[in-house]
N, C-alpha and C positions, 0 to 999 in steps of 0.2 A: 310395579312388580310383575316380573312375569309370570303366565299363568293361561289361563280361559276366563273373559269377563265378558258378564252381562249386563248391556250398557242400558238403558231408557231414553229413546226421543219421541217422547209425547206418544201416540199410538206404534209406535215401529219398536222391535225389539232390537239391538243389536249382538250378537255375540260373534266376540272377535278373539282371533286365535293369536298370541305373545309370548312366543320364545323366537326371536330372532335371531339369538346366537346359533340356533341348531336351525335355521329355517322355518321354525314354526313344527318344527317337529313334536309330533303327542308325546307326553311326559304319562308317568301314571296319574302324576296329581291332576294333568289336564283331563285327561279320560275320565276321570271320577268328575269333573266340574261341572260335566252337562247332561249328566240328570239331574241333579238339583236347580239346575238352568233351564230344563225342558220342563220341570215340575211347576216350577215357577212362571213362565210365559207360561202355561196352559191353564194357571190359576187365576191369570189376570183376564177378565173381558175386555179389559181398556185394548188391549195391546191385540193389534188385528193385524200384524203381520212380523215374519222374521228373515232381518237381514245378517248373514254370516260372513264375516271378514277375517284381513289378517294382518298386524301391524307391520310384519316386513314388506319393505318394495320389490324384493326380489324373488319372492315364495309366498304363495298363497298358503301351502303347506307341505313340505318336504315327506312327509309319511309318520311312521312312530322311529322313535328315538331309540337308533341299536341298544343304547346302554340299557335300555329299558328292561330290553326281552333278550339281550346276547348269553346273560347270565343264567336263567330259567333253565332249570330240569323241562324234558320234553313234554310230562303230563301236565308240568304247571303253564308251561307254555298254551300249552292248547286249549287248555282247561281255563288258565285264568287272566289270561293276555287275548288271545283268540276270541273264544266263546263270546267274552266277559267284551270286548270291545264291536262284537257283531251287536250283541244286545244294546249298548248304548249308541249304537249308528243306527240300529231299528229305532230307538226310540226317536231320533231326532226326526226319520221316515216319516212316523207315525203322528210327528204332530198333527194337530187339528187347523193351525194354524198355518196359512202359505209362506214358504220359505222362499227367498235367492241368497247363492252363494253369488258372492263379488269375486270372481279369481285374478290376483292380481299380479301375482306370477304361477311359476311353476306349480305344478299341484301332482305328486309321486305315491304313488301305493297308497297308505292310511290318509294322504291329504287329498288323492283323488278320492278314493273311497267316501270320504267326509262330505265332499262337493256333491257327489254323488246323491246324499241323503234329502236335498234341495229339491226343490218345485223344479226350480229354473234358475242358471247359471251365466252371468254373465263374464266375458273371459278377457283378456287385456292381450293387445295384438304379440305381447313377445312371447305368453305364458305356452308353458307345453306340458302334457298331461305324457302320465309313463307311470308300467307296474313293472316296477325294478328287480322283484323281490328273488328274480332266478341270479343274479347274482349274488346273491350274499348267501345262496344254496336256501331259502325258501319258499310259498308261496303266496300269495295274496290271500291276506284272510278277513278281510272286514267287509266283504262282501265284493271283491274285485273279478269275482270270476262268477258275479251270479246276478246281483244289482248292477254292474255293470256287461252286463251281457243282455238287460233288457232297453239299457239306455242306448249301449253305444252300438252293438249287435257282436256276432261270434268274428267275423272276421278281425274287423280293427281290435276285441280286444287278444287276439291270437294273436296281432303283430305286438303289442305291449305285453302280454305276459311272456309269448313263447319266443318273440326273437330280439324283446327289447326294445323295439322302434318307441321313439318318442313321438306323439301325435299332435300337429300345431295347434296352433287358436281356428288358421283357417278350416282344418279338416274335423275340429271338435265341433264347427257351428254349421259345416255342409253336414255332418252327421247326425244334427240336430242335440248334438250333448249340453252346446251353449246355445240362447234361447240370443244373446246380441257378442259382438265384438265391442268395444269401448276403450278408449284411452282411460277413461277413470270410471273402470267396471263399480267402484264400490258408490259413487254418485249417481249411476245411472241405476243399480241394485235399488238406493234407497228413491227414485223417481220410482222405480217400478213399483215400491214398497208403499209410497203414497197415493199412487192411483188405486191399486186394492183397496186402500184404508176407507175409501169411499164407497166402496161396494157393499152390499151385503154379505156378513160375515158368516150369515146361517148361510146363505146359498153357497159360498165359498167354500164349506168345511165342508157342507154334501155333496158339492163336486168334488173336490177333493178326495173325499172315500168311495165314491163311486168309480172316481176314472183307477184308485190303487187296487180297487177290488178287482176291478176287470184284468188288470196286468199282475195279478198276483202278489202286492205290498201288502203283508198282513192282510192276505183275502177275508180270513175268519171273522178277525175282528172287525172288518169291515163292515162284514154281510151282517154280523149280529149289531152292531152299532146305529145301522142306517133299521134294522130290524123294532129294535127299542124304539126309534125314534118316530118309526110308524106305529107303534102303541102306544106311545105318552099321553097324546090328546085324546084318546076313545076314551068312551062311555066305560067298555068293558073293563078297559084298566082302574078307570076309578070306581068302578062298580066290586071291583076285585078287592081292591085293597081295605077298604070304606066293612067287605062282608070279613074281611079276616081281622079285621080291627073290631068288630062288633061281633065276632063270634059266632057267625051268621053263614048259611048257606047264601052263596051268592047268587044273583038272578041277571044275567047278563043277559043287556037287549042287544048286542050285535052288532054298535055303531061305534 
């Protein structure tokens, strides 16, 4: 059935993108899929890494599905196609856990946007990225002209928003957008997926929020996250809670 599925191999998550018939293009039902798919990987400790694919051989992801958003009133458009699909692309940003998309073809507007949300991308020699969306008299809205403007930088993405150019595998991996080239990006994704698996998962997730915090991915939550997590193990924290639990003025030694 098509849809958005989240598969299980042993530590690896996989979530693969399946509507072929439209290229893999976002459906509403697929956009609603992956928060309850990112809730889920982020609830399991097993699972120390995620890989993002897509069952067509010809598209990684074609973008969102006209039919989807052609019919929308302009407020509900913006308000609840827009907004609503920025926030579930932060979220997949935001995991805890390190991501690669496998791009196996093409990846346009919402399917580069989506690649985008990845650690690191691996890209298959024919695949070509492009933000279409001034032809159809829109713009890029899932973060194509602002997450990808820290990835790929302002010029290349000036050539894809503003005059259309489509940008190869070769020029996405000189610009460092893809992390390798591969014949079978989604085999080489889940190698890269298993060499992580053996890493340390705590040092992973705090590199992880330190290097998003520095570039501005959810800086907030970052800083307060990595925040918390240098107060977990003091003294003071469990000195804190231990005197509100007992009703108690607390006596914090400092450590």
């Amino acid at each position: 059935m098509s849809g958005l599925h989240l598969i299980r191999h042993g530590t690896i998550a996989e979530l693969r993108l399946d509507n072929p018939a439209k290229l893999n293009a976002f459906t509403v039902e697929m956009l609603e899929a992956v928060e309850p798919a990112c809730a889920e990987i982020e609830r399991d400790p097993a699972l120390r890494a995620l890989v993002i694919t897509a069952e067509d051989s010809k598209a990684f992801c074609a973008g969102a599905d006209i039919m989807a958003w052609s019919q929308l009133e302009p407020w509900e458009f913006a308000r609840n196609w827009v907004r609503y699909g920025h926030r579930i692309f932060d979220r997949v940003a935001g995991l805890s856990k390190p991501t690669i998309a496998a791009l196996n073809g093409h990846a346009f507007g919402g399917g580069l946007e989506f690649a985008a949300t990845a650690d690191i991308r691996v890209i298959a020699p024919r695949a070509t990225l492009a933000l279409p969306e001034a032809a159809v008299g829109i713009v890029p809205g899932w973060s194509g002209t602002q997450r990808m403007i820290r990835l790929l930088g302002e010029p290349l993405v000036k050539e894809m928003a503003l005059f259309g150019r489509r940008i190869s595998a070769e020029r996405a991996y000189a610009a460092g957008f893809a992390a390798e080239i591969s014949e079978d990006p989604k085999q080489k994704a889940f190698e890269i997926a298993e060499a992580l698996s053996a890493k340390s998962p705590c040092s992973i997730e705090v590199a992880k929020y330190m290097i998003h915090a520095a570039v501005g991915e959810d800086r907030d939550a970052m800083i307060e996250a990595l925040g918390a997590g240098m107060m977990g193990p003091t003294a003071d924290r469990t000195e804190g809670v231990t005197a509100f639990r007992e009703k108690r003025k607390p006596n914090f030694p400092g450590i």
